[in-house]
KEMI-232316 format. One record per residue (C-alpha): residue in three letters; x, y, z. Coordinates in steps of 0.001 Angstrom, whole numbers, padded with zeros to 6 digits, always signed. Last residue first. Layout:
ALAXYZ/...
# end
This chain:
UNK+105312+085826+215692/UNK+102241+086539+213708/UNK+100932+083811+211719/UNK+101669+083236+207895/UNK+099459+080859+206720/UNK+096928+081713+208986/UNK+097087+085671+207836/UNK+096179+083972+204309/UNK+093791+082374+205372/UNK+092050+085204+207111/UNK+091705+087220+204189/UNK+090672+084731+201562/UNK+087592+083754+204184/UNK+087164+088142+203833/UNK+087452+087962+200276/UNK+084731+084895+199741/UNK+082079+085302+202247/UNK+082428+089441+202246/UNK+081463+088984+197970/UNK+078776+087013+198974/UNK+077366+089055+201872/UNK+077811+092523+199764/UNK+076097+091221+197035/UNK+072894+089972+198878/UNK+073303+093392+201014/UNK+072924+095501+197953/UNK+070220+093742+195933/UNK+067871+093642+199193/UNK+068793+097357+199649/UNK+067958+098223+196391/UNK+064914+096605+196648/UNK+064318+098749+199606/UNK+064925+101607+198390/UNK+063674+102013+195463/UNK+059683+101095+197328/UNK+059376+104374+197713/UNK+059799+105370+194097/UNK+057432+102813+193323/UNK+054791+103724+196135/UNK+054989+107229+194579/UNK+053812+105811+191047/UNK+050939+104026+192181/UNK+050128+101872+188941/UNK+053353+100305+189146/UNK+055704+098968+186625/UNK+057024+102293+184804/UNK+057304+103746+188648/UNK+060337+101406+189129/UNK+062821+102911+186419/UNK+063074+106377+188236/UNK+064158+105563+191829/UNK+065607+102147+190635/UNK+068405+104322+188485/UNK+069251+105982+191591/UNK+069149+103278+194236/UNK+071264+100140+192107/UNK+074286+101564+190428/UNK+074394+104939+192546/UNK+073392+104144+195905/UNK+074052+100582+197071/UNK+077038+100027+193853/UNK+078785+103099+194362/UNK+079476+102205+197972/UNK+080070+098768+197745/UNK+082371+099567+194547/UNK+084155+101432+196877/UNK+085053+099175+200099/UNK+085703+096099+196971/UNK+088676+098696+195933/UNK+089849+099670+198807/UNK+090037+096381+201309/UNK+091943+098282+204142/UNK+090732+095509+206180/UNK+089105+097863+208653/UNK+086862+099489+205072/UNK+086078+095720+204372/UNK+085145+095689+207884/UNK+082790+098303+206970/UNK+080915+096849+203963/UNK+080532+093296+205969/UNK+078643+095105+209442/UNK+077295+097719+206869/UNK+075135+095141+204669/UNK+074492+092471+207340/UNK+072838+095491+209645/UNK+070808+095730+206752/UNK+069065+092957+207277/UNK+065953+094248+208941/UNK+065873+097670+207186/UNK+064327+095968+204039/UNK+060739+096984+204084/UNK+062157+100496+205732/UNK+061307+102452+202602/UNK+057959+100762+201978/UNK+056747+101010+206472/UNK+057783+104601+205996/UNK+055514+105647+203275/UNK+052437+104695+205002/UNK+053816+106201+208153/UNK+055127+109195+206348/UNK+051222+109723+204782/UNK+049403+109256+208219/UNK+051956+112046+209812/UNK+051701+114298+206811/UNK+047730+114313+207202/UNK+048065+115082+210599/UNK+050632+117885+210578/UNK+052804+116951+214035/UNK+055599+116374+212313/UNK+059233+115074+212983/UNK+059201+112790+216149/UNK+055724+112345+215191/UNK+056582+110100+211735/UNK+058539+107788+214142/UNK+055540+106799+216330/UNK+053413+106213+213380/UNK+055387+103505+212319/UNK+054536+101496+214811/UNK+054606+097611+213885/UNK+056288+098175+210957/UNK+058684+100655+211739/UNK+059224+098349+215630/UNK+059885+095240+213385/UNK+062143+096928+211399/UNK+064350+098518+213910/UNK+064658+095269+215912/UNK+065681+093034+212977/UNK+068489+096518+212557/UNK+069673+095953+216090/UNK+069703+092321+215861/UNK+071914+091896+212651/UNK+074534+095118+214051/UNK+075136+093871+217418/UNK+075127+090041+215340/UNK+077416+090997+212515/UNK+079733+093449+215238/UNK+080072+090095+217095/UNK+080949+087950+214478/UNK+083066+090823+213109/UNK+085533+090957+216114/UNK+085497+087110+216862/UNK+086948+086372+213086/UNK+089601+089447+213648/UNK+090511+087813+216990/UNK+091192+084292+215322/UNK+092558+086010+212495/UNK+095750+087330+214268/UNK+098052+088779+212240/UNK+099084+092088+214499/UNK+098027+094349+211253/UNK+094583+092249+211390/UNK+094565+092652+215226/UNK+094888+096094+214550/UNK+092414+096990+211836/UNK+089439+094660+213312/UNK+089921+095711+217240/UNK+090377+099448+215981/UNK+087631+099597+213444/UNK+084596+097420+215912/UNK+084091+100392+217605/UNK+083067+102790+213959/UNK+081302+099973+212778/UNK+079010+100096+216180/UNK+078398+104340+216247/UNK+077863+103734+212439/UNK+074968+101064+213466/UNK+073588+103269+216486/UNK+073510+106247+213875/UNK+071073+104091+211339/UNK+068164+104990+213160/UNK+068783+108834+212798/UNK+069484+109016+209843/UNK+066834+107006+208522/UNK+064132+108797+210535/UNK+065390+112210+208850/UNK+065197+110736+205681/UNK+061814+109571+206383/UNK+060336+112993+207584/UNK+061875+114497+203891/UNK+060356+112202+201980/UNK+056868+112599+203641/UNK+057062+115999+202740/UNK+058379+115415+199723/UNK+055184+113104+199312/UNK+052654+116065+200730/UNK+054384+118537+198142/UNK+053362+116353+194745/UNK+053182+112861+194313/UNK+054077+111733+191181/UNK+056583+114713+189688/UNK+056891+116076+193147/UNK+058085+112448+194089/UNK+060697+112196+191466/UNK+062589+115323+192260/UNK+062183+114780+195807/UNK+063868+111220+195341/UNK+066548+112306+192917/UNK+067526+115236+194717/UNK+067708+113307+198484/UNK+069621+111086+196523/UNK+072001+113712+195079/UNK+072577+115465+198783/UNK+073717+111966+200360/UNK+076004+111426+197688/UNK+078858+113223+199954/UNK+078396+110681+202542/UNK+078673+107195+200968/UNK+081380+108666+198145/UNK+083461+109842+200788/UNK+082823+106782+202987/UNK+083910+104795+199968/UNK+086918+106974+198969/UNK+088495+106756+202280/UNK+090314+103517+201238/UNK+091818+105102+198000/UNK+092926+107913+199510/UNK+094602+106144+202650/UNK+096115+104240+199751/UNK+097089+107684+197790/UNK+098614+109567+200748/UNK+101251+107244+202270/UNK+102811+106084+198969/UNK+102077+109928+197808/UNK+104415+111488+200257/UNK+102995+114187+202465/UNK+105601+116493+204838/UNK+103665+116170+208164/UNK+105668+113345+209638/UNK+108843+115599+210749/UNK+106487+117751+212173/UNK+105578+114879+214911/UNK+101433+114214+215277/UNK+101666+111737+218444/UNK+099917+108297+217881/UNK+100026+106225+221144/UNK+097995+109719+222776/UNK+098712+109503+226916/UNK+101594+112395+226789/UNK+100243+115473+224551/UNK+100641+116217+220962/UNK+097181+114108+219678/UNK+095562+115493+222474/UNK+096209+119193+222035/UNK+095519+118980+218624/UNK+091803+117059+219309/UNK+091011+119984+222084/UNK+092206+122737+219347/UNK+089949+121239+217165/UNK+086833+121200+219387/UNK+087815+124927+220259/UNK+087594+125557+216474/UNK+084468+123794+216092/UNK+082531+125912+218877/UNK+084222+129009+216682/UNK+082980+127538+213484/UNK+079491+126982+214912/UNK+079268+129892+217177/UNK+079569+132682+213941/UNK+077351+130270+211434/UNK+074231+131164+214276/UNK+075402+134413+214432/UNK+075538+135259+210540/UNK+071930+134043+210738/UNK+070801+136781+212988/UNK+073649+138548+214403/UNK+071254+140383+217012/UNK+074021+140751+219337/UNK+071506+138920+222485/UNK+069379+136937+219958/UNK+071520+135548+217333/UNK+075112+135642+218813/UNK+074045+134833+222582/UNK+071050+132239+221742/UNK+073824+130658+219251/UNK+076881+130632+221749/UNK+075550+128147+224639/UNK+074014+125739+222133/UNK+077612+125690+220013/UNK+079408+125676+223302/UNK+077746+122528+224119/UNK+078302+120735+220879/UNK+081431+121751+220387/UNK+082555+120436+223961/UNK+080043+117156+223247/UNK+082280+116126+220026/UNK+085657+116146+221360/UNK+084034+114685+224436/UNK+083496+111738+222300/UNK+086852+111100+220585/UNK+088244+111121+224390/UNK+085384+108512+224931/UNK+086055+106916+222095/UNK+090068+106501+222521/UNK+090907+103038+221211/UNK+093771+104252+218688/UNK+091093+104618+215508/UNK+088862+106877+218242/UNK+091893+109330+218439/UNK+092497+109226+214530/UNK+089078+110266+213658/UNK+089122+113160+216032/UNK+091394+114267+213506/UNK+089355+113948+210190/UNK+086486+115540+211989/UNK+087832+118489+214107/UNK+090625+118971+211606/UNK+088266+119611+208910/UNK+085885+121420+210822/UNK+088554+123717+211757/UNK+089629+124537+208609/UNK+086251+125062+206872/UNK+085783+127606+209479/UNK+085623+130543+206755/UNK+082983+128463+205339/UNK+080516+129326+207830/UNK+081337+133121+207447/UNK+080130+133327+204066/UNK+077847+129902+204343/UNK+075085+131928+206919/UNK+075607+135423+205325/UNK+074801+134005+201602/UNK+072151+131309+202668/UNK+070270+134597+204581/UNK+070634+136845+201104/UNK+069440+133720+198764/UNK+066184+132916+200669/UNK+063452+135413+198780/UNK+065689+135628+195574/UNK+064998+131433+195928/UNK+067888+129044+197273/UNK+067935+125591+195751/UNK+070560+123581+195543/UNK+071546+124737+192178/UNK+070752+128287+193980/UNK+073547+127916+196253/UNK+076030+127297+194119/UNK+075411+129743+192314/UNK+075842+132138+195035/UNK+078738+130484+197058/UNK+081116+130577+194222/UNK+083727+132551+195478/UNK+083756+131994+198856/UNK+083003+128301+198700/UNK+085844+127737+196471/UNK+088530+129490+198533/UNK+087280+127830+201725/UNK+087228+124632+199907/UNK+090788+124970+198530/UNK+091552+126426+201926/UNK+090278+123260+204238/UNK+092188+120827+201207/UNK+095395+121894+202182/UNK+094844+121982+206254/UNK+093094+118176+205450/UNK+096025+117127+203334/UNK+098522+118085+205886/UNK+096742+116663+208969/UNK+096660+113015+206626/UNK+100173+113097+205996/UNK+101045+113183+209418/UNK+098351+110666+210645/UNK+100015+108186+208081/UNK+103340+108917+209685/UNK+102372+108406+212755/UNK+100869+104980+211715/UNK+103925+104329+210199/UNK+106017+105450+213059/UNK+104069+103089+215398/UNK+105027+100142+213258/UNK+104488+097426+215417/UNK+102099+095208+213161/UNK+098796+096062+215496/UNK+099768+099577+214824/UNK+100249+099396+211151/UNK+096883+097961+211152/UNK+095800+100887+213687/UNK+097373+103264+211018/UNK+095526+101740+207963/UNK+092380+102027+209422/UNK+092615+105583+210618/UNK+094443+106736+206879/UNK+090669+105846+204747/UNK+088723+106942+207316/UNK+091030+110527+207941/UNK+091545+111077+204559/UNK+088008+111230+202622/UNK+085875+111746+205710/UNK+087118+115192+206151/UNK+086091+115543+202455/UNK+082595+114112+203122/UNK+081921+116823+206058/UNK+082845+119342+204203/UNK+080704+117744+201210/UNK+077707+117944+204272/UNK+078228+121206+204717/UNK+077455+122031+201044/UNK+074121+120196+200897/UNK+073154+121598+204289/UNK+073621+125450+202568/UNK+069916+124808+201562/UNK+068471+124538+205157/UNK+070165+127700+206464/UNK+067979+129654+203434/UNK+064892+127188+204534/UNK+065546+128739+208300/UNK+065765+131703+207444/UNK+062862+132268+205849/UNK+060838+130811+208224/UNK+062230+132879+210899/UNK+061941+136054+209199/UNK+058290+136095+207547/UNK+056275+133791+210284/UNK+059018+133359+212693/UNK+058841+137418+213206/UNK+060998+137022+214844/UNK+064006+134734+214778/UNK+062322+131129+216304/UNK+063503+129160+213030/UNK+067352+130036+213686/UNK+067478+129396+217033/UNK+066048+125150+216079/UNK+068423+125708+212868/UNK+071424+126320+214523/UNK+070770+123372+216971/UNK+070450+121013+214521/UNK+073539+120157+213704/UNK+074523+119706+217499/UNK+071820+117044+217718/UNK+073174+115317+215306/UNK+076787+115384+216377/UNK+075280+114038+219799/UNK+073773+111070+218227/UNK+077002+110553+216533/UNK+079284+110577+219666/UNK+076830+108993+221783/UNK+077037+105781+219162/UNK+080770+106249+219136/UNK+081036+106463+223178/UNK+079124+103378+223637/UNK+080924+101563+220543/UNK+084252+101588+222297/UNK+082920+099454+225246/UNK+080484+097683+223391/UNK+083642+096376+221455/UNK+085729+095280+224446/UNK+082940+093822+225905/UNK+082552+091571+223348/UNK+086122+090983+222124/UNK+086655+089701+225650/UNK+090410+090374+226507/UNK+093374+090398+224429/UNK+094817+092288+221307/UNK+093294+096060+221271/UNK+093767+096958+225424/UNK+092600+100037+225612/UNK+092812+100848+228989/UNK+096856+100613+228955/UNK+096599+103856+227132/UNK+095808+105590+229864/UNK+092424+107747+230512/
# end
């Protein structure tokens, strides 16, 4: 694939964008997939009843952890993507090299801070997120070796990151599928075949990543990359480091807070509605993240035509770019709500077959989705913020969705119902509605501010 493929500044925004998003959206359906692979082996190590259940809930507490990897990653490489392809789209190809640079140095440095940390306090750690005596031992073998691969899961992420930011999703996405296949080739092999148990299951996932990572390297060195990582670029200096910092602190925030909502809702919900509402809270997580991939996959095309036409100064392009990503975004999520309230049902048995769990999620599910239809308006304006390079209105839209407005409404709401678990249900939704009203004014003035200003002084 040549670079003259990915045309950023001309041609139908439209089809551009679909074009990228494609590959993004497979990219992050795949990545889901691939995270639960471990756990499908893990739960069928006999006996399943003693063993594999075991197992699988020790597995199932290091997620937490993983997923602050995976929010550290996130830290540099979507707050330094955006600002290369606007460097990009204003010429500079050095300072978007530059920024790339940096940003493989900071993830190698902050890969053996975690690996160090991990490793050492991997026990107590684990039990704040909830491993039992009975659980502890299989967490411990499983994060042990899995954190040894912090490296590679840093470049694989926060690298990859930089291919898709140049126009490259489907490179970005085969990054993603060869880890993903090895990973389900490998974990039958290391559990089953060299009876590795658990340890075998964290065994192919940091060598499946570290093949992924070599495959992102050897891209971002080789002839058809735009951005090539030079040595001379890797040294850090902080007025490269501490703006892509400040920009990646919103997705940081976005995923790494994952873990403390899923506490505060669980917590709250045993209190009210005891195991069968976890339950329930734990098949509509699972929905949510999966619905809401298509929308990332969409942000996540629209970056490049929004951060390098902005760098190239031409609003007229950056206007058509978000129109489009507001309606992709606006009708998908119309379309998700309608089909959770028509059929909500149908989602709950993707996850559980238990009867009386299935009737209670779909209950559930049609509260905690109440406000799914416009929230395609919330992350088509809260991304392109994050294109922009808007830091500081890119973070207080994070903190302000999930921990001004969700966690305070999870426990302040069931004072003023009568059915307590509705009322922690129903959070998230009126946080949503709060959210996305903010978001949309705030993205009405800045963004309106934006463009003028790139009128005023129009690219040569």
């Amino acid at each position: 694939m040549s670079r003259q493929n990915v045309d950023l500044g001309s041609g139908s925004v439209g089809k551009l964008l679909f074009s990228l998003a494609v590959p993004t959206i497979t990219s992050q359906i795949v990545n889901m997939l691939y995270n639960l692979v471990d756990r499908v082996y893990i739960g069928h190590m006999q006996p399943v009843e003693t063993v594999g259940k075991l197992a699988l809930t020790g597995v199932g507490v290091c997620l937490p952890i993983i997923m602050v990897i995976s929010a550290f990653a996130a830290l540099m490489a979507f707050g330094g993507a955006p600002r290369a392809s606007i460097a990009e789209g204003r010429g500079d190809l050095e300072e978007s090299e530059r920024i790339m640079g940096n940003s493989m140095t900071m993830l190698v440095a902050v890969s053996v801070v975690l690996t160090v940390v991990f490793l050492v306090f991997a026990e107590p750690m684990l039990r704040i997120f909830g491993a039992s005596d009975n659980t502890i031992g299989y967490a411990l073998d499983y994060m042990r070796i899995y954190a040894l691969g912090t490296i590679f899961v840093q470049v694989t992420l926060g690298m990859n990151a930089y291919i898709t930011a140049q126009g490259f999703t489907v490179v970005g996405m085969k990054t993603v599928l060869i880890g993903a296949i090895l990973n389900t080739v490998l974990d039958p092999i290391f559990i089953f075949a060299f009876g590795m148990g658990v340890q075998g299951a964290a065994l192919a996932t940091i060598l499946s990543q570290a093949v992924s990572a070599v495959w992102v390297l050897k891209f971002l060195t080789g002839k058809k990359t735009k951005w090539h990582l030079r040595r001379e670029h890797l040294r850090p200096r902080a007025k490269v480091v501490l703006p892509a910092l400040a920009l990646g602190a919103s997705p940081f925030i976005m995923q790494s807070t994952e873990s403390l909502i899923t506490v505060c809702f669980n917590s709250s919900l045993q209190t009210y509605g005891g195991d069968l509402a976890v339950g329930a809270m734990t098949v509509l997580s699972s929905i949510m993240q999966f619905a809401m991939m298509p929308l990332q996959g969409l942000t996540q095309g629209a970056q490049p035509i929004v951060s390098f036409n902005y760098g190239a100064r031409n609003p007229q392009r950056v206007r058509r770019a978000f129109r489009v990503l507001l309606m992709a975004c606006l009708a998908y999520s119309l379309l998700l709500w309608a089909l959770v309230q028509l059929v909500p049902q149908l989602f709950a048995l993707m996850f559980t077959s238990d009867s009386e769990l299935v009737a209670y999620a779909s209950w559930a599910l049609r509260i905690y989705m109440a406000a799914t239809g416009i929230f395609g308006i919330q992350i088509a304006c809260q991304q392109t913020f994050v294109a922009l390079g808007n830091a500081k209105i890119s973070l207080f839209l994070a903190v302000l969705r999930k921990i001004i407005l969700l966690i305070p409404l999870i426990y302040i709401l069931p004072h003023f119902f009568a059915d307590k678990s509705f009322a922690v249900f129903l959070a998230e939704p009126v946080a949503d509605v709060l959210a996305v009203c903010t978001t949309a004014t705030m993205f009405a003035v800045h963004f309106k501010k934006s463009m003028n200003a790139l009128e005023e002084k129009p690219g040569l």
